[in-house]
C-alpha positions as CSV (number, residue, x, y, z in Angstrom):
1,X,0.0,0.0,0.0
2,X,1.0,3.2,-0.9
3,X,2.2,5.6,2.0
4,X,1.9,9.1,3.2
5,X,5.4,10.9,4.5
6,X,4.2,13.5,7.4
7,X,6.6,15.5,7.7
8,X,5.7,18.0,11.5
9,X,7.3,18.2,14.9
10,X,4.3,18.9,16.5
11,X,3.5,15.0,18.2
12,X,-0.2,16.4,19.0
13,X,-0.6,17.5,15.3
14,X,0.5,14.0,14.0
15,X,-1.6,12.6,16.6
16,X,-4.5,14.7,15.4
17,X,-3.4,13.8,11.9
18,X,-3.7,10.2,12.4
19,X,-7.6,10.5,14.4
20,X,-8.4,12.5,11.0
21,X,-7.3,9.8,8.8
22,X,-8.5,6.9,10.9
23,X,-12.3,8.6,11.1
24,X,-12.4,9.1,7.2
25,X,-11.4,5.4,5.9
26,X,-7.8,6.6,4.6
27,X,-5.9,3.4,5.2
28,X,-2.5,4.2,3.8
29,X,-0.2,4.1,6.7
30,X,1.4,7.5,7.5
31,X,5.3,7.5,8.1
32,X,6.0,10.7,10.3
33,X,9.6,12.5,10.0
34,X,10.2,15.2,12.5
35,X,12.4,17.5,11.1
36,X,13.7,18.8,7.4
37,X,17.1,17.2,7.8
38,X,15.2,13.4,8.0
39,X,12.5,14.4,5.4
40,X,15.4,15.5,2.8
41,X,17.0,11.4,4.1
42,X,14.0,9.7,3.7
43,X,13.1,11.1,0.4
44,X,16.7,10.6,-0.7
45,X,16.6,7.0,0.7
46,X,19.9,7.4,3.0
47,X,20.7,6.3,5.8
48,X,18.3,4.8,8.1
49,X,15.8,5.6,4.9
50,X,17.9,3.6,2.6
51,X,16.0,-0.2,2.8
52,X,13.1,1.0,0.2
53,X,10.7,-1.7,1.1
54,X,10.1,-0.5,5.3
55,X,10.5,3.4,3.7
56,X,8.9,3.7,0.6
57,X,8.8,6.1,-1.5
58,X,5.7,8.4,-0.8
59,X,2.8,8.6,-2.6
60,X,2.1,12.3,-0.8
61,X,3.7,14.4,1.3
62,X,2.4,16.8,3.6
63,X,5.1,19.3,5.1
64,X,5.2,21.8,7.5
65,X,6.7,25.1,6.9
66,X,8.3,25.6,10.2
67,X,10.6,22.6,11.0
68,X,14.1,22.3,12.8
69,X,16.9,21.5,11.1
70,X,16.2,22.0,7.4
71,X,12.8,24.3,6.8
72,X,9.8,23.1,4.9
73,X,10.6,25.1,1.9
74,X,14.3,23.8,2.0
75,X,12.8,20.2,1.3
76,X,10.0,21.3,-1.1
77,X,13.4,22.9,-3.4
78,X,14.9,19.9,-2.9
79,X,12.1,17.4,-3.9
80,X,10.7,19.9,-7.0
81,X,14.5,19.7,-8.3
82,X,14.8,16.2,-8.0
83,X,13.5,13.9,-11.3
84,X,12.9,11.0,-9.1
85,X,10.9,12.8,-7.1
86,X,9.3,15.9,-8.3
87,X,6.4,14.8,-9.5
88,X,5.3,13.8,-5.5
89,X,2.3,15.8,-4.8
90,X,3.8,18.3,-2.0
91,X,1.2,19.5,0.4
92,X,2.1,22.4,3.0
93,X,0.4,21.5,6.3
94,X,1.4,24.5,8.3
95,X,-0.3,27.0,10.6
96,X,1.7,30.3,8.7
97,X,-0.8,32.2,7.4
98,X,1.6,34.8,5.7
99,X,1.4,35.7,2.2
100,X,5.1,35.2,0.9
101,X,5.0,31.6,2.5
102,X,2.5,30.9,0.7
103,X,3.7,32.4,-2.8
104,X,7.3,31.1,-2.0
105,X,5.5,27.5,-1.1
106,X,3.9,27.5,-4.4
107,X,6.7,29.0,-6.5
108,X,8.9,26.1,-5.6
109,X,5.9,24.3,-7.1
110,X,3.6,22.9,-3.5
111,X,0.6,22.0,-5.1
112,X,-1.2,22.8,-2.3
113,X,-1.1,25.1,0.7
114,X,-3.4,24.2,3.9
115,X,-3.4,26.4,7.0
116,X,-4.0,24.3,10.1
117,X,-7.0,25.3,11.8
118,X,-6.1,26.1,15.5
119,X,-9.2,24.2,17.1
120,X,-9.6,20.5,17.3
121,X,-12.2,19.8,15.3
122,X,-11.4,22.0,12.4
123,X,-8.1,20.8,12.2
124,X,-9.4,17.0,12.0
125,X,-12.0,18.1,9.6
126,X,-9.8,19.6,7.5
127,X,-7.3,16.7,7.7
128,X,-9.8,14.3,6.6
129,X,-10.8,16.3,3.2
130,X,-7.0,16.6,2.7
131,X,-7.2,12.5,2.9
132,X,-9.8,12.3,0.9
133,X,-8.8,14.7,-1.9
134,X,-5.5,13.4,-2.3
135,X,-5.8,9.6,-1.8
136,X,-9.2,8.9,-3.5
137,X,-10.2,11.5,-5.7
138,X,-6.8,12.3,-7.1
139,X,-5.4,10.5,-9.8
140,X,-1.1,11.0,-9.3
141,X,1.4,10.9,-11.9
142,X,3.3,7.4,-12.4
């Protein structure tokens, strides 16, 4: 099955994530990465990333903005100038607001931008369309 790379340091976000996805029917399992600096190694395959069938290459990933390490639009350059892996949907799962994130998230080509909702229940409705849109109703690039 297909998998989801979440890439936030927030552990209640992830766990709100995964009560989302769990409540909709989204069965892909959802590997979580903390920072930029693992995202850019799991994408990559190195490392601790590097046996391909327990880290597979994602189908989606949604990345924070604001990570340690290596920020969110650091890894989004990264994966849009990569062949192997540009053509990964990239979804922004941040709570930034600010216009040039957004324009600088979709200039490095994000094809999507979603600002977390600060309460509870709009954050895990808005998760589950995210789930929905991008792992039933999307048809990705092979």
């Amino acid at each position: 099955m297909e998998i989801i790379l979440y890439v936030e340091d927030d552990e209640n976000d992830v766990i709100f994530m995964r009560q989302a996805w769990k409540k909709t029917g989204v069965l892909n399992p959802l590997k979580v990465v903390t920072d930029g600096e693992q995202a850019m190694k799991y994408l990559s395959g190195e490392g601790q990333y590097a046996n391909r069938q327990e880290f597979p290459v994602p189908r989606l990933v949604l990345l924070d903005l604001k990570l340690p390490k290596v920020n969110g639009l650091e890894v989004l350059r990264l994966m849009k100038g990569d062949p192997h892996l540009r053509t990964i949907p990239v979804v922004m799962v941040t709570s930034s607001a600010e216009d040039p994130d957004i324009k600088a998230a979709y200039d490095l080509g994000a094809n999507g931008y979603v600002i977390k909702p600060v309460q509870f229940d709009a954050f895990m409705e808005a998760m589950s369309h995210l789930g929905i849109y991008w792992l039933m109703v999307n048809h990705p690039m092979k």
